[in-house]
C-alpha positions in Angstrom: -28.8 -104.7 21.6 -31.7 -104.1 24.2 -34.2 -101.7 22.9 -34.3 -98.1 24.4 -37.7 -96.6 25.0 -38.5 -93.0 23.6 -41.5 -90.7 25.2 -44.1 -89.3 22.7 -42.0 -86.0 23.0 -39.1 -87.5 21.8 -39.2 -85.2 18.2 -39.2 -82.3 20.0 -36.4 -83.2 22.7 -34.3 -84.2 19.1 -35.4 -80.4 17.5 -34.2 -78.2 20.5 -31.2 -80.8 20.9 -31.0 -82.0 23.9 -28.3 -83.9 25.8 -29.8 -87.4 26.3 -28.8 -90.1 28.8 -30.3 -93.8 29.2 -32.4 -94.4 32.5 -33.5 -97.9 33.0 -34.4 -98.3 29.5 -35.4 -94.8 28.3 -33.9 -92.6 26.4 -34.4 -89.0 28.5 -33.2 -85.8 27.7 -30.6 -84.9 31.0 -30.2 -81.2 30.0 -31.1 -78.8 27.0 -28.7 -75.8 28.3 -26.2 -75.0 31.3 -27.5 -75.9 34.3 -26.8 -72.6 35.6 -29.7 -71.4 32.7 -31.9 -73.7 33.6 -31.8 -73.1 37.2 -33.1 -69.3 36.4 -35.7 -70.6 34.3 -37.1 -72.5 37.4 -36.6 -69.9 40.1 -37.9 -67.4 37.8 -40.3 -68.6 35.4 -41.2 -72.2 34.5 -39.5 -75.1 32.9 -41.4 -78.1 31.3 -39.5 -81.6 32.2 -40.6 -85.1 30.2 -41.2 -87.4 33.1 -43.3 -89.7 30.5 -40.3 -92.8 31.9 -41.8 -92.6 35.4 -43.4 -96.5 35.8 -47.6 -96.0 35.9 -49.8 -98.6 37.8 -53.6 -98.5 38.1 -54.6 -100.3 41.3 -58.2 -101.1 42.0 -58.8 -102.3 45.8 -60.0 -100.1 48.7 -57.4 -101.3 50.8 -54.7 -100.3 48.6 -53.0 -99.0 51.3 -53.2 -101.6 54.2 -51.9 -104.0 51.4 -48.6 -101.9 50.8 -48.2 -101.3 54.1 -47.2 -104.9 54.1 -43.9 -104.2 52.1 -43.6 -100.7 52.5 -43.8 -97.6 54.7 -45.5 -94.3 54.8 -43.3 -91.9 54.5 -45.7 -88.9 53.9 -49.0 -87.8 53.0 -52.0 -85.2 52.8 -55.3 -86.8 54.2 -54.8 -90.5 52.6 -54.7 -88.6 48.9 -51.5 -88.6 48.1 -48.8 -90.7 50.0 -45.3 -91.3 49.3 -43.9 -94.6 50.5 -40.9 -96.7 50.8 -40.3 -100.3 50.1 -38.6 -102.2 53.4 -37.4 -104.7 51.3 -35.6 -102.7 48.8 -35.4 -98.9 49.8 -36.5 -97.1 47.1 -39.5 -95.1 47.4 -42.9 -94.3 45.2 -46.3 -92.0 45.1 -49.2 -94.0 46.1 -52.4 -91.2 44.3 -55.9 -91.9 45.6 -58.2 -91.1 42.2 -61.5 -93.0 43.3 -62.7 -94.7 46.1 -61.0 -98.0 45.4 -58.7 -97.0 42.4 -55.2 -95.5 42.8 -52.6 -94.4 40.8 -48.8 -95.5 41.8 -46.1 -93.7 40.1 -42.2 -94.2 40.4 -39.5 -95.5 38.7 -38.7 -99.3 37.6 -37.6 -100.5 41.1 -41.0 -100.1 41.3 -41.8 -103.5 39.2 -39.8 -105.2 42.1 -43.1 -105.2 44.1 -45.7 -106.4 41.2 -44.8 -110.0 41.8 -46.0 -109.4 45.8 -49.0 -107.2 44.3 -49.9 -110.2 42.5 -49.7 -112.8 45.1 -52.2 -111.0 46.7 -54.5 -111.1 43.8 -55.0 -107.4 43.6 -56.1 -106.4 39.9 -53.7 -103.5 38.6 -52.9 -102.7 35.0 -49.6 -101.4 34.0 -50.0 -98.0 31.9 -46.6 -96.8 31.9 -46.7 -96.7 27.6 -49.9 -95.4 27.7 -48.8 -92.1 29.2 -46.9 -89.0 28.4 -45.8 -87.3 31.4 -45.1 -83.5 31.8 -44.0 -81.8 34.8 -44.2 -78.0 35.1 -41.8 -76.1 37.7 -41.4 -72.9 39.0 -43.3 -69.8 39.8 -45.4 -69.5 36.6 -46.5 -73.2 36.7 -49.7 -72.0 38.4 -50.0 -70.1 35.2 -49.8 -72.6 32.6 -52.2 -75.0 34.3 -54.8 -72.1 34.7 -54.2 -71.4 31.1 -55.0 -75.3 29.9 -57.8 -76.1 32.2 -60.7 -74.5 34.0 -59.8 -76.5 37.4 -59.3 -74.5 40.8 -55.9 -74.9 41.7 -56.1 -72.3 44.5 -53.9 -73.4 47.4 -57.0 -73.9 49.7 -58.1 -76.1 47.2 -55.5 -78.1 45.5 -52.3 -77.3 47.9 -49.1 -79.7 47.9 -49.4 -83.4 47.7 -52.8 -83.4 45.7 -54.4 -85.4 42.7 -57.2 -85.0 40.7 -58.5 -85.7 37.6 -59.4 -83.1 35.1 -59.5 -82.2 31.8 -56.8 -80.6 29.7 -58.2 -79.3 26.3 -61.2 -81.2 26.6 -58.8 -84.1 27.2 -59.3 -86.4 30.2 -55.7 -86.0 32.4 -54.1 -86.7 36.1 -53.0 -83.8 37.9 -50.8 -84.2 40.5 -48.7 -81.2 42.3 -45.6 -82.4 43.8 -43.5 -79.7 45.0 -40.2 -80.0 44.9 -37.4 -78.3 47.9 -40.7 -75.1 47.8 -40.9 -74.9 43.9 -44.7 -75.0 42.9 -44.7 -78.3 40.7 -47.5 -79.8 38.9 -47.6 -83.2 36.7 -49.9 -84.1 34.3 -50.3 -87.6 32.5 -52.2 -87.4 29.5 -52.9 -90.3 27.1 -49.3 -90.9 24.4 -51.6 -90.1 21.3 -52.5 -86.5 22.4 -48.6 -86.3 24.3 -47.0 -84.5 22.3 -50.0 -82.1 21.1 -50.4 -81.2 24.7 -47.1 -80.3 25.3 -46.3 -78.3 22.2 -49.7 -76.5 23.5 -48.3 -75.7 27.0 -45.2 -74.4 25.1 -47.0 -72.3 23.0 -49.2 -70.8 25.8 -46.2 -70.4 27.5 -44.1 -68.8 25.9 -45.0 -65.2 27.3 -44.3 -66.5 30.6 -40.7 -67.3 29.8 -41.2 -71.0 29.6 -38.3 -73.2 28.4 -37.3 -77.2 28.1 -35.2 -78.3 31.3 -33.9 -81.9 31.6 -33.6 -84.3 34.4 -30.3 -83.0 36.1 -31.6 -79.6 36.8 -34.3 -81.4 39.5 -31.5 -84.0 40.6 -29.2 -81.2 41.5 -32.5 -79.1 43.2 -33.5 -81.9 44.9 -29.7 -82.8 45.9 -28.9 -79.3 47.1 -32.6 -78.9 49.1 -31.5 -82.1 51.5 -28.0 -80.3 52.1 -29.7 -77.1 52.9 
């Protein structure tokens, strides 16, 4: 039997019973009420969503970009920061974060490994991280709330507005901030290291909790992002 991978919020996922399913390899939790619920709790307040699954490469070449434009396209981006792009071989798509200079951060899901082997061939360093991360995504009008309440970092529009990525710290703990909205709902993720995952997000929930916060699972953004390209 192939082995299923668990996040580092797994416990709490089993606690509050959620509804799992298997996604290349991971066990993730697909909803924790009615979708109809969990719908309000992102168009009124804010849900928290385990993306932890999401593949994570570090890249470290300044031409990051003219080397994936080899396989892939641009699809779209916010001043060379944050891009998402598509492989031409294969179709699926990815987020390409600038972080430094000549480090980047590449998030999506496994078809992503498809395009190691040509990353390699090139001779480009990268290290996989994708155990070494928990991943949380925030959604929904209070998100802006929660990450004010967890870090000191100016996420002002002006300052941090769709499609950006920083790194901060979250409770004195070093983290990637990324804000991907999703069909207009404010969305933020944040990768913190797997030891201090579920801490962190136990935290969030905590601090959250006046602000109506509640667990939502992967299904609730399929159908949001499903319904948003029918609109």
């Amino acid at each position: 039997m192939k082995p299923i991978a668990i996040s580092a919020v797994h416990q709490f996922h089993e606690t509050n019973k959620a509804i799992f399913s298997e996604i290349d390899g991971w066990m993730v939790p697909n909803r924790y009420a009615e979708i109809k619920d969990e719908l309000e709790i992102v168009e009124r307040f804010v849900g928290i969503n385990d993306v932890s699954s999401k593949v994570k490469l570090i890249i470290h070449d300044e031409d990051a970009v003219g080397v994936l434009s080899e396989y892939c396209e641009i699809v779209s981006g916010n001043n060379c920061k944050v891009m998402i792009m598509k492989s031409s071989d294969y179709g699926f798509e990815f987020i390409l974060n600038k972080l430094t200079s000549n480090q980047w951060l590449i998030l999506g899901d496994q078809h992503l490994k498809k395009i190691l082997i040509q990353i390699e061939k090139k001779g480009i360093p990268f290290v996989n991280i994708t155990s070494g991360l928990t991943g949380i995504r925030l959604v929904g009008p209070k998100a802006k709330d929660i990450i004010s309440a967890i870090s000191s970092f100016d996420i002002r529009d002006k300052m941090f507005p769709n499609m950006s990525v920083a790194q901060i710290s979250v409770m004195h703990q070093h983290a990637y901030l990324l804000r991907l909205d999703i069909v207009g709902k404010v969305c933020y993720e944040i990768y913190v290291g797997r030891e201090i995952g579920l801490y962190i997000w136990n935290q969030i929930i905590a601090l959250g909790n006046s602000m109506g916060i509640a667990p939502i699972g992967n299904q609730i953004i399929k159908q949001i992002i499903t319904d948003g390209a029918k609109a």
